[in-house]
N, CA and C atoms as an extended XYZ file, in Angstrom:
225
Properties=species:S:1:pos:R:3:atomname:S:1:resname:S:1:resid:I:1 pbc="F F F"
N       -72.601       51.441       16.638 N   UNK     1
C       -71.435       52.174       17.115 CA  UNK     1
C       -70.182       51.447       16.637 C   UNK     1
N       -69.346       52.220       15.778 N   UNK     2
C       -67.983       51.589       15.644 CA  UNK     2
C       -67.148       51.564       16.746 C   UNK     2
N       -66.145       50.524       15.766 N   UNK     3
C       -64.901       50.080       17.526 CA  UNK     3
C       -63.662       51.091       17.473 C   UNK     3
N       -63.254       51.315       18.748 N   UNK     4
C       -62.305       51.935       18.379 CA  UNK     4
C       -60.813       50.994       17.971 C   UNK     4
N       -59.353       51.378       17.316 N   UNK     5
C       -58.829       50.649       16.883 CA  UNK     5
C       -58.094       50.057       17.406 C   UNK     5
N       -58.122       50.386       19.601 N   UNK     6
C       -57.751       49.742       20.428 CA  UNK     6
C       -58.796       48.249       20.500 C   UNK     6
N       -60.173       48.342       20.410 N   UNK     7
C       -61.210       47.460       20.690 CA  UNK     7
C       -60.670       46.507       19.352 C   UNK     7
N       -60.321       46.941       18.414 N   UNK     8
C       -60.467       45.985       16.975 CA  UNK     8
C       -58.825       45.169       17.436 C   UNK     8
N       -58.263       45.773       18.043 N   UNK     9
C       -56.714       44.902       17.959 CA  UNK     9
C       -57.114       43.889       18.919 C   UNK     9
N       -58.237       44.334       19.874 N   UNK    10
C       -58.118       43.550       21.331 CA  UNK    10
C       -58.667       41.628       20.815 C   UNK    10
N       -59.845       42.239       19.873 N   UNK    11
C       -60.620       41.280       18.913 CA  UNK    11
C       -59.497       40.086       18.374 C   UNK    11
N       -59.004       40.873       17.814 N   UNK    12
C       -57.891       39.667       16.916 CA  UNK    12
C       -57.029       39.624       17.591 C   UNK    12
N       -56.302       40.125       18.862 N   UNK    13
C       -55.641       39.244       20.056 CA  UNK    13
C       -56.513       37.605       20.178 C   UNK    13
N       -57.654       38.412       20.268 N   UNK    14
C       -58.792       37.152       21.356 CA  UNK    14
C       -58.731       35.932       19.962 C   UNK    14
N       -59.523       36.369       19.205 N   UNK    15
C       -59.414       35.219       17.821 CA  UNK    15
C       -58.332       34.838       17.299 C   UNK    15
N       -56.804       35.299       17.387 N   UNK    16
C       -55.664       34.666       17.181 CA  UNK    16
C       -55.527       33.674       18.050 C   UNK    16
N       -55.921       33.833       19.826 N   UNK    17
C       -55.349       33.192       20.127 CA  UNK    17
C       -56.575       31.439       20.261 C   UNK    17
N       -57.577       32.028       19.909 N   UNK    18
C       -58.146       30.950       20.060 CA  UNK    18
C       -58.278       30.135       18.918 C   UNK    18
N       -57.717       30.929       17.691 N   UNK    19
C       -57.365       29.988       16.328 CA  UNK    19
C       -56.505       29.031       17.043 C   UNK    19
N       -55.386       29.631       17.188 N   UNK    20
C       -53.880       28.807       18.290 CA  UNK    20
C       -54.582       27.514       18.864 C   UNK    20
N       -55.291       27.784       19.969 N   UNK    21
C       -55.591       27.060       20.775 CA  UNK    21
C       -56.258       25.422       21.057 C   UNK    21
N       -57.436       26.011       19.699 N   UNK    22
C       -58.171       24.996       19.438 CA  UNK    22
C       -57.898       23.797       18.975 C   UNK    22
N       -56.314       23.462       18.352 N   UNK    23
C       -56.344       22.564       17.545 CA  UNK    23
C       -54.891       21.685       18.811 C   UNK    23
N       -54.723       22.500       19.617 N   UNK    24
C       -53.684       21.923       20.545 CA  UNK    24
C       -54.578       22.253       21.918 C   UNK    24
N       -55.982       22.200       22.199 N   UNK    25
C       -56.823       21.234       22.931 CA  UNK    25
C       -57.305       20.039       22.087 C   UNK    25
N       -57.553       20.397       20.819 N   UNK    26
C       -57.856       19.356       20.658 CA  UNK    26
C       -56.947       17.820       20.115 C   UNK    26
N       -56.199       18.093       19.965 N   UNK    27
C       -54.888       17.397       19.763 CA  UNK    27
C       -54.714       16.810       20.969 C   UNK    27
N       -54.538       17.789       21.956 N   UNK    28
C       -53.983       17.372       23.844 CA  UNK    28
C       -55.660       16.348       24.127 C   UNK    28
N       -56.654       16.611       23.904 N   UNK    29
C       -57.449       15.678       24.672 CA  UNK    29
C       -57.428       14.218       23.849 C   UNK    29
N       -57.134       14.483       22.553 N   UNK    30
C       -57.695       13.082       21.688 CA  UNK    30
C       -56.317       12.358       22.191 C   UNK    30
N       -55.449       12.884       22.440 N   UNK    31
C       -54.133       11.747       23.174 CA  UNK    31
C       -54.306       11.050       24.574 C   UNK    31
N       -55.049       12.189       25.177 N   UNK    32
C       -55.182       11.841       26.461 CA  UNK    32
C       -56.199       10.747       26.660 C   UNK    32
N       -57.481       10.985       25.906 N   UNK    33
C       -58.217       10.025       25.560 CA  UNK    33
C       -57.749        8.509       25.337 C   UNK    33
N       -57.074        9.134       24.378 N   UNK    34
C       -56.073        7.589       23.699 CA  UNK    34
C       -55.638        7.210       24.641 C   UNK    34
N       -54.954        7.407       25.521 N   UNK    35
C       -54.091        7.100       26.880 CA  UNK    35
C       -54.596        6.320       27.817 C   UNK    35
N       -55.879        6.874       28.379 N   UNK    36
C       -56.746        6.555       29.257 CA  UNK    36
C       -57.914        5.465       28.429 C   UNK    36
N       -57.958        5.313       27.088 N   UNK    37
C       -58.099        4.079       26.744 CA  UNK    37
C       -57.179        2.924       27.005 C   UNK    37
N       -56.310        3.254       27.025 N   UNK    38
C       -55.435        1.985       26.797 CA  UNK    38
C       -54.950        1.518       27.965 C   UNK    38
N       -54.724        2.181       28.832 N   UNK    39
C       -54.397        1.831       30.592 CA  UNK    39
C       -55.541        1.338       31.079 C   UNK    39
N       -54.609        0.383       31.823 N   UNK    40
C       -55.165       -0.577       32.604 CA  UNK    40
C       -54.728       -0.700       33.864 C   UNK    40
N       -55.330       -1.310       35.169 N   UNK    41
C       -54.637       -1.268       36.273 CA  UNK    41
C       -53.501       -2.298       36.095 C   UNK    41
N       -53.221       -3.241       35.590 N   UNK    42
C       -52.584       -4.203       35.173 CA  UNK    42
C       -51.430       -3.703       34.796 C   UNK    42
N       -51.349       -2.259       33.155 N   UNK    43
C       -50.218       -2.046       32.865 CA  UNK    43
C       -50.143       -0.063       33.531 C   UNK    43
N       -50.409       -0.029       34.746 N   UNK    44
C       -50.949        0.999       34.600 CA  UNK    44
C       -49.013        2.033       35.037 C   UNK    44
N       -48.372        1.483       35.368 N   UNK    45
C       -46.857        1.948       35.360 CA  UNK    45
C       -46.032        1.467       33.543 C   UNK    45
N       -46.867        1.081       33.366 N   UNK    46
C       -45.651        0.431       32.254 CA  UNK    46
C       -46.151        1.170       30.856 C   UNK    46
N       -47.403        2.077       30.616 N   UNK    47
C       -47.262        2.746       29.619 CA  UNK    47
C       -47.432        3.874       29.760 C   UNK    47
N       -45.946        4.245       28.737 N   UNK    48
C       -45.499        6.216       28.707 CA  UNK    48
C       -46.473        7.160       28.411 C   UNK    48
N       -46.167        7.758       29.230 N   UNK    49
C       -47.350        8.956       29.672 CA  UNK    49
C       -47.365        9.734       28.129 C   UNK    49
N       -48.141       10.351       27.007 N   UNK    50
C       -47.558       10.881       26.089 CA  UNK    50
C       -47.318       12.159       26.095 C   UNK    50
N       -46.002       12.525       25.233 N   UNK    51
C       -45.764       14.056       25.167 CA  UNK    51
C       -47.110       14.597       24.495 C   UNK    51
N       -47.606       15.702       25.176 N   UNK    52
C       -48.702       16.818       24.612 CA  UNK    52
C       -47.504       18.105       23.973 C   UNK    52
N       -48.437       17.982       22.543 N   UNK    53
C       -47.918       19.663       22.324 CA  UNK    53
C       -47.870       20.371       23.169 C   UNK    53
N       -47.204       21.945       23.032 N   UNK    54
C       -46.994       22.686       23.458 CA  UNK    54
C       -47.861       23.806       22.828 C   UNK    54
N       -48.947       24.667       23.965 N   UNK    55
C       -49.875       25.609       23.647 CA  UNK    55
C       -48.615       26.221       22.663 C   UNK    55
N       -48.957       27.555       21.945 N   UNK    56
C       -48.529       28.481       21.371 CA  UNK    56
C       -48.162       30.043       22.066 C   UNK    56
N       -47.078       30.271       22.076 N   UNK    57
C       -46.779       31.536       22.652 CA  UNK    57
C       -47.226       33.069       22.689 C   UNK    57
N       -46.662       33.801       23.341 N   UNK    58
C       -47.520       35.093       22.949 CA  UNK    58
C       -46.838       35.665       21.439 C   UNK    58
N       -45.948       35.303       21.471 N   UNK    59
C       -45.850       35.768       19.747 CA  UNK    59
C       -46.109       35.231       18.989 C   UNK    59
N       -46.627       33.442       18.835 N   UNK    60
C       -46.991       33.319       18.034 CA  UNK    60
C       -48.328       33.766       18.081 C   UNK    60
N       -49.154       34.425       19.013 N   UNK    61
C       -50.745       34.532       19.249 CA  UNK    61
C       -50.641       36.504       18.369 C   UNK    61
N       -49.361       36.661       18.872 N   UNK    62
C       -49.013       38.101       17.650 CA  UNK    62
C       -48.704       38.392       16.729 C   UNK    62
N       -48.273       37.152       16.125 N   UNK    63
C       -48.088       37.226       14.569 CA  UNK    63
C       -49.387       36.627       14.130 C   UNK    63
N       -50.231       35.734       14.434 N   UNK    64
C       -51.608       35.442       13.603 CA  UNK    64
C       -52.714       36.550       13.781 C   UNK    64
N       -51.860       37.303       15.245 N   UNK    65
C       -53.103       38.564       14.842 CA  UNK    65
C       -52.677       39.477       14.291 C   UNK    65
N       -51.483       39.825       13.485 N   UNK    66
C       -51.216       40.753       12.687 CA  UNK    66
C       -51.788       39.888       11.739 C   UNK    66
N       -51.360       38.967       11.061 N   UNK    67
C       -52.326       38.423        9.538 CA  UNK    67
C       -53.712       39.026        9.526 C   UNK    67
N       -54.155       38.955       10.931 N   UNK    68
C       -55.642       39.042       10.288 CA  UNK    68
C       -55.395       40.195       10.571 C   UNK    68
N       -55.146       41.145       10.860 N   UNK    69
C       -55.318       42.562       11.040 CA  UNK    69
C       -54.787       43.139        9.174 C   UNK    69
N       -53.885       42.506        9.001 N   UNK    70
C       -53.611       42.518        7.538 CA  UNK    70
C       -54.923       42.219        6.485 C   UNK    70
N       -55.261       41.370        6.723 N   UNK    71
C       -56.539       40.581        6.282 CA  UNK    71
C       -57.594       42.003        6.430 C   UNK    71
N       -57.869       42.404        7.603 N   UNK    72
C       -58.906       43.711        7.550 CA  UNK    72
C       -58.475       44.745        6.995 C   UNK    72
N       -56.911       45.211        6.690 N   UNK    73
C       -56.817       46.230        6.668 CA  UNK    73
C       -57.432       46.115        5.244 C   UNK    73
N       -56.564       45.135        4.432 N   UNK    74
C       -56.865       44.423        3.151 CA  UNK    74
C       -58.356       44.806        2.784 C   UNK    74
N       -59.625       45.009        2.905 N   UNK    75
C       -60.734       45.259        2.805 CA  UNK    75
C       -61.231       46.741        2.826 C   UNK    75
């Protein structure tokens, strides 16, 4: 059964945004990691908490799903 072309936009909502996502969890944990390596109860006030990226917005999660919707139409 084909999708309809509400179901196909909903798709590349979902996979835009988890292109987005993946690389600013994984960015946000390997710092946090880092962080919680390095603290100690000793220095545990004295080192800066680090800035985490910032997830990605809903437009940017709407412009990578127009690419790929470009990308399918493309085919």
């Amino acid at each position: 059964m084909s999708k309809t072309p509400y179901e196909i936009r909903l798709e590349l909502l979902h996979l835009a945004k988890e292109i987005l996502h993946t690389p600013v969890f994984q960015s946000r944990d390997a710092m946090l990691n880092e962080y919680h390596s390095k603290i100690t109860d000793a220095n545990r006030g004295t080192l800066a908490f680090p800035t985490l990226p910032d997830f990605p917005t809903s437009a940017d999660i709407i412009a990578r799903a127009e690419e790929l919707k470009k990308f399918v139409d493309a085919a």
